[in-house]
MOPAC internal coordinates of N, CA, C and O (Angstrom, degrees):
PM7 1SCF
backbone

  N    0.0000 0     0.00 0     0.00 0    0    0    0
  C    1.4473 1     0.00 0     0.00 0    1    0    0
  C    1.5287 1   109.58 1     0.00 0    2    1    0
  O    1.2310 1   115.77 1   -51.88 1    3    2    1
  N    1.2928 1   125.64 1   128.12 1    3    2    1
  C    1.3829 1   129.91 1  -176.92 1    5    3    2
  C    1.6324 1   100.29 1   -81.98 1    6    5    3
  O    1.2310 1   119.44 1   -12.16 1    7    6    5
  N    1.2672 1   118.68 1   167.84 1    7    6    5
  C    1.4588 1   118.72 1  -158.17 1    9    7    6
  C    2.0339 1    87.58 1  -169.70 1   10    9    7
  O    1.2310 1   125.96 1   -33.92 1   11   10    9
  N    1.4366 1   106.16 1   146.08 1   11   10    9
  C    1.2263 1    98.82 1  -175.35 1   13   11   10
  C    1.7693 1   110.05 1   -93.00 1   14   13   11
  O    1.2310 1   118.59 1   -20.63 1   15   14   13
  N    1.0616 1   120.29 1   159.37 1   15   14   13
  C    1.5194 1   116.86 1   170.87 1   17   15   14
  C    1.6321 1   114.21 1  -126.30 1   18   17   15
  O    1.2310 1   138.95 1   -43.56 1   19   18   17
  N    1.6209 1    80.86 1   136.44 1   19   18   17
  C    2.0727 1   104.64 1  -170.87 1   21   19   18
  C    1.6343 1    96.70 1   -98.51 1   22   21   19
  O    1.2310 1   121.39 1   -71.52 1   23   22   21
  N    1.3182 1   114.95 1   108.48 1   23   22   21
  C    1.3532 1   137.97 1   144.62 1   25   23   22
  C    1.8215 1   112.41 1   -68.24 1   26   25   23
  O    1.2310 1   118.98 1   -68.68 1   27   26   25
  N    1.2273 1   119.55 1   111.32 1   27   26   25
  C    1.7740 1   124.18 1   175.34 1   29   27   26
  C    1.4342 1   102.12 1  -109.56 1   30   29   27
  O    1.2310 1   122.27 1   166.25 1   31   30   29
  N    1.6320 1   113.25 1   -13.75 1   31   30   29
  C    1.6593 1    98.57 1  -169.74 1   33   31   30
  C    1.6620 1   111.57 1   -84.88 1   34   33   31
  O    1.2310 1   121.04 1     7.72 1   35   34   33
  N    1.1062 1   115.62 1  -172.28 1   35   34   33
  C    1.6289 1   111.79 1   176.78 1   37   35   34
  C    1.6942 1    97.17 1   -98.66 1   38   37   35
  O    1.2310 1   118.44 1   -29.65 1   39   38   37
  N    1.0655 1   120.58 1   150.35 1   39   38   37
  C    1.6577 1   115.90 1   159.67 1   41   39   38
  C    1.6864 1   118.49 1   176.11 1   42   41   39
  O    1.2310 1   118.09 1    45.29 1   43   42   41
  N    1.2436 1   121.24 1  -134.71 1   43   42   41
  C    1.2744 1   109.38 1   173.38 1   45   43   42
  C    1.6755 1   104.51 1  -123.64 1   46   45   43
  O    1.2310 1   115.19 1   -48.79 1   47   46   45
  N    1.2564 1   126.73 1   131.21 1   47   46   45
  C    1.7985 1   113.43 1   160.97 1   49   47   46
  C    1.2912 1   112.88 1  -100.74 1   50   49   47
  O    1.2310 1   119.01 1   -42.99 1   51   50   49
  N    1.2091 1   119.49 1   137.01 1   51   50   49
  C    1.3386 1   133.33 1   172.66 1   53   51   50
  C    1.6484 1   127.99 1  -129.48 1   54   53   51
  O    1.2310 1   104.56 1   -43.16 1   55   54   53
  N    1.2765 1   146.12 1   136.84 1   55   54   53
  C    1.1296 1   141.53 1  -148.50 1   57   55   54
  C    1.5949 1   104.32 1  -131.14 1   58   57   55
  O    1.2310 1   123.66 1   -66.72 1   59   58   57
  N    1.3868 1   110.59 1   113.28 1   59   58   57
  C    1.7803 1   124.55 1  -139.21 1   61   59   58
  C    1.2930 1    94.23 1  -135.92 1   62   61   59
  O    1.2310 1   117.04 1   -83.41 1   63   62   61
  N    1.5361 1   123.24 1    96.59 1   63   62   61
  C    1.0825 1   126.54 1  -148.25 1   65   63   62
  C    2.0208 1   129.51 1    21.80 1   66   65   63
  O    1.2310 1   117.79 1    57.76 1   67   66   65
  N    1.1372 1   121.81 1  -122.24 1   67   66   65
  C    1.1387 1   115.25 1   174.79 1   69   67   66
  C    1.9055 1   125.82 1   -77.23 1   70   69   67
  O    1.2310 1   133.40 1  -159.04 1   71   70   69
  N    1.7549 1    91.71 1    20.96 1   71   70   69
  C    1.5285 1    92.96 1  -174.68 1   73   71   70
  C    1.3713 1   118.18 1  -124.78 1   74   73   71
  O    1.2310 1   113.52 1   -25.50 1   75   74   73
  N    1.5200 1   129.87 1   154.50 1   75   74   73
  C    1.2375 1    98.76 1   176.30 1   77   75   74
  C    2.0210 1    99.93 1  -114.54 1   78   77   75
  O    1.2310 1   130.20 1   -28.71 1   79   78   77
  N    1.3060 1    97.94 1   151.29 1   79   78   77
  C    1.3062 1   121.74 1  -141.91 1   81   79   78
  C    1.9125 1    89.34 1  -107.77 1   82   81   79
  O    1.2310 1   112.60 1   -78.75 1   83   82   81
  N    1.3873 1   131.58 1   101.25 1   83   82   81
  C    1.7297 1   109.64 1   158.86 1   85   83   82
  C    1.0309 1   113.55 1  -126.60 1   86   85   83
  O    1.2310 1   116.46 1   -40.08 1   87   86   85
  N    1.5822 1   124.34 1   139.92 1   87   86   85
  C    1.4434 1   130.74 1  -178.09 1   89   87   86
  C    1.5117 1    97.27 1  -107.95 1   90   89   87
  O    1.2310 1   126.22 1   -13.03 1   91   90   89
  N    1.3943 1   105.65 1   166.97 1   91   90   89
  C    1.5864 1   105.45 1  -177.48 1   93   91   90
  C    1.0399 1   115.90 1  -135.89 1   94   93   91
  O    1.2310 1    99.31 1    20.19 1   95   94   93
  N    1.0980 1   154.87 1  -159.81 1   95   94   93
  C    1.3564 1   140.56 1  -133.78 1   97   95   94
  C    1.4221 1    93.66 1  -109.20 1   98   97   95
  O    1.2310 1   115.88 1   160.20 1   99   98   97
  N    1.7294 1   125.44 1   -19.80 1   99   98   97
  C    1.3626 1   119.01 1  -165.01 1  101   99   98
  C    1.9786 1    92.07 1  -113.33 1  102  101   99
  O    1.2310 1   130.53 1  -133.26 1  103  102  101
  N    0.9454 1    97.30 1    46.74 1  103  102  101
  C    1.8733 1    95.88 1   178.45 1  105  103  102
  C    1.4495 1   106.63 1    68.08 1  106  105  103
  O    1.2310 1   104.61 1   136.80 1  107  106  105
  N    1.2606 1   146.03 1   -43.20 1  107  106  105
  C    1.1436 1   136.87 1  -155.21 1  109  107  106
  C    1.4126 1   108.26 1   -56.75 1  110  109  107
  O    1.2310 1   120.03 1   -47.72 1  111  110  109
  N    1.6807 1   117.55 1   132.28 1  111  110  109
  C    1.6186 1   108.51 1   164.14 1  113  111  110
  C    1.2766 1   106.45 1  -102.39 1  114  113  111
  O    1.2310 1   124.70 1   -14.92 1  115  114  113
  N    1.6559 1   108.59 1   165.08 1  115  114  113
  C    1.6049 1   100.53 1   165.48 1  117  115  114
  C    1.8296 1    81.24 1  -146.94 1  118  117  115
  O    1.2310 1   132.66 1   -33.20 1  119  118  117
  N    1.5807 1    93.15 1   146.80 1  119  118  117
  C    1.2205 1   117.82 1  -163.32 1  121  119  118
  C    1.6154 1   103.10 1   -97.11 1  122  121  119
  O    1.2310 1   107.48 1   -24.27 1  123  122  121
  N    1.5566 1   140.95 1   155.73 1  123  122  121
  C    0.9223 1   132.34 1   172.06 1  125  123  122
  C    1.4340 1   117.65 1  -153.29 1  126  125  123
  O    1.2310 1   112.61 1   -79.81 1  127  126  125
  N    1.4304 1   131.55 1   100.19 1  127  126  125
  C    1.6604 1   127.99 1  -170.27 1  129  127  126
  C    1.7469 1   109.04 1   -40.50 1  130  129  127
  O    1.2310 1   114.40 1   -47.82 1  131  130  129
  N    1.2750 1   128.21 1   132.18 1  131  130  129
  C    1.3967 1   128.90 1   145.54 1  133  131  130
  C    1.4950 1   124.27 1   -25.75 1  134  133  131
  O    1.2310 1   124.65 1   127.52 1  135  134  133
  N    1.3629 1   108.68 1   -52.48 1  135  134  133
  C    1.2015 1   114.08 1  -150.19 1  137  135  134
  C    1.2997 1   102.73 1   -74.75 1  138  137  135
  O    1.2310 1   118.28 1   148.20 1  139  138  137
  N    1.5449 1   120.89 1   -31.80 1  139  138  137
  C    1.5481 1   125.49 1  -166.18 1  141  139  138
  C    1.6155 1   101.96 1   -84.78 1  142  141  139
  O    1.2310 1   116.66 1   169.75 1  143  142  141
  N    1.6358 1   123.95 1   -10.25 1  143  142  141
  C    1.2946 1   101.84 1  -179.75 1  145  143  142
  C    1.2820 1   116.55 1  -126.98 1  146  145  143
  O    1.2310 1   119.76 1   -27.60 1  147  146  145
  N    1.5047 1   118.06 1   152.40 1  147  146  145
  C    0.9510 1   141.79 1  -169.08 1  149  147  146
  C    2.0391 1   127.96 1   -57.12 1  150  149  147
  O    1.2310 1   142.38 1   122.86 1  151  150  149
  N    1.6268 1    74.15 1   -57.14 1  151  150  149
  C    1.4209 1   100.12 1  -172.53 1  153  151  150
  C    1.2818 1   116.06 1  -147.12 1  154  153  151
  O    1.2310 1   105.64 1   -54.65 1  155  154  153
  N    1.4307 1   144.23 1   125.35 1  155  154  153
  C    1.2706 1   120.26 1   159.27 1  157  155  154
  C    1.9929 1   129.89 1   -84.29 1  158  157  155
  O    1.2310 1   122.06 1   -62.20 1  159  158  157
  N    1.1830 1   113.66 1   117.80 1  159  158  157
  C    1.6441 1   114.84 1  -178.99 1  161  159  158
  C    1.3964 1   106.63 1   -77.95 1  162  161  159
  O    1.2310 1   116.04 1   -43.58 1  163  162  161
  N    0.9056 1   125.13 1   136.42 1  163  162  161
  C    1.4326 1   134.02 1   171.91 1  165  163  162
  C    1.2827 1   129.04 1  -139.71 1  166  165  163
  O    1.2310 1   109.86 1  -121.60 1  167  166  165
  N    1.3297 1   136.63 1    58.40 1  167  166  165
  C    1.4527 1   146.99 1   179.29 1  169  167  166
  C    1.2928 1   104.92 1   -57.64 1  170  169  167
  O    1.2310 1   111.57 1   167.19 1  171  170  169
  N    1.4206 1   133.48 1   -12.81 1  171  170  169
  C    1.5768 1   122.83 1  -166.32 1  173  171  170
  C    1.3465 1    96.48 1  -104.97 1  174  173  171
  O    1.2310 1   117.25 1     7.77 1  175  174  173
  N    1.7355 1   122.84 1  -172.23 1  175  174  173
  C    1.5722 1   104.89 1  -162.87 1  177  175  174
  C    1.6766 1    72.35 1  -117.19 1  178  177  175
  O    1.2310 1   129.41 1   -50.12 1  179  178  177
  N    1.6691 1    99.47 1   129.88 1  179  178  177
  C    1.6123 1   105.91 1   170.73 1  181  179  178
  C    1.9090 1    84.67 1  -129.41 1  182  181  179
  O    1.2310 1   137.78 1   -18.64 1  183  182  181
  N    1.2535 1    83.16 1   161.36 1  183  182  181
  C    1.6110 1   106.50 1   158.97 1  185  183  182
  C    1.5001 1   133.19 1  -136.75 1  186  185  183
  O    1.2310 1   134.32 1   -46.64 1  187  186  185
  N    1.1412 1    89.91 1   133.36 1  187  186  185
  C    1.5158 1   100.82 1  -169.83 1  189  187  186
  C    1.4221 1   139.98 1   -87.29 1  190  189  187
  O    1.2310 1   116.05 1   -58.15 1  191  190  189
  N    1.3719 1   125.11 1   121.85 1  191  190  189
  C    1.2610 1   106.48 1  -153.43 1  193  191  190
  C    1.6344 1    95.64 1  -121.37 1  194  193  191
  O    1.2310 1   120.10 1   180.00 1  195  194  193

């Protein structure tokens, strides 16, 4: 079941083959499959590259 995911931090999103890819302002990435999500929410200011 796909399910949407809420990003609040600031950072960059990027979409790396079938994944989506966000780093945050303190280096950390966290990786996330396409396929499982729905939607991405993003209230924080990311940019996309």
């Amino acid at each position: 079941m796909k399910q949407p995911i809420y990003i609040f931090s600031d950072g960059k999103l990027k979409r790396r083959q079938n994944t989506l890819a966000f780093e945050n302002a303190d280096g950390k990435k966290k990786y996330v499959p396409v396929e499982s999500t729905s939607e991405p929410m993003v209230p924080g200011l990311a940019i996309q590259y």
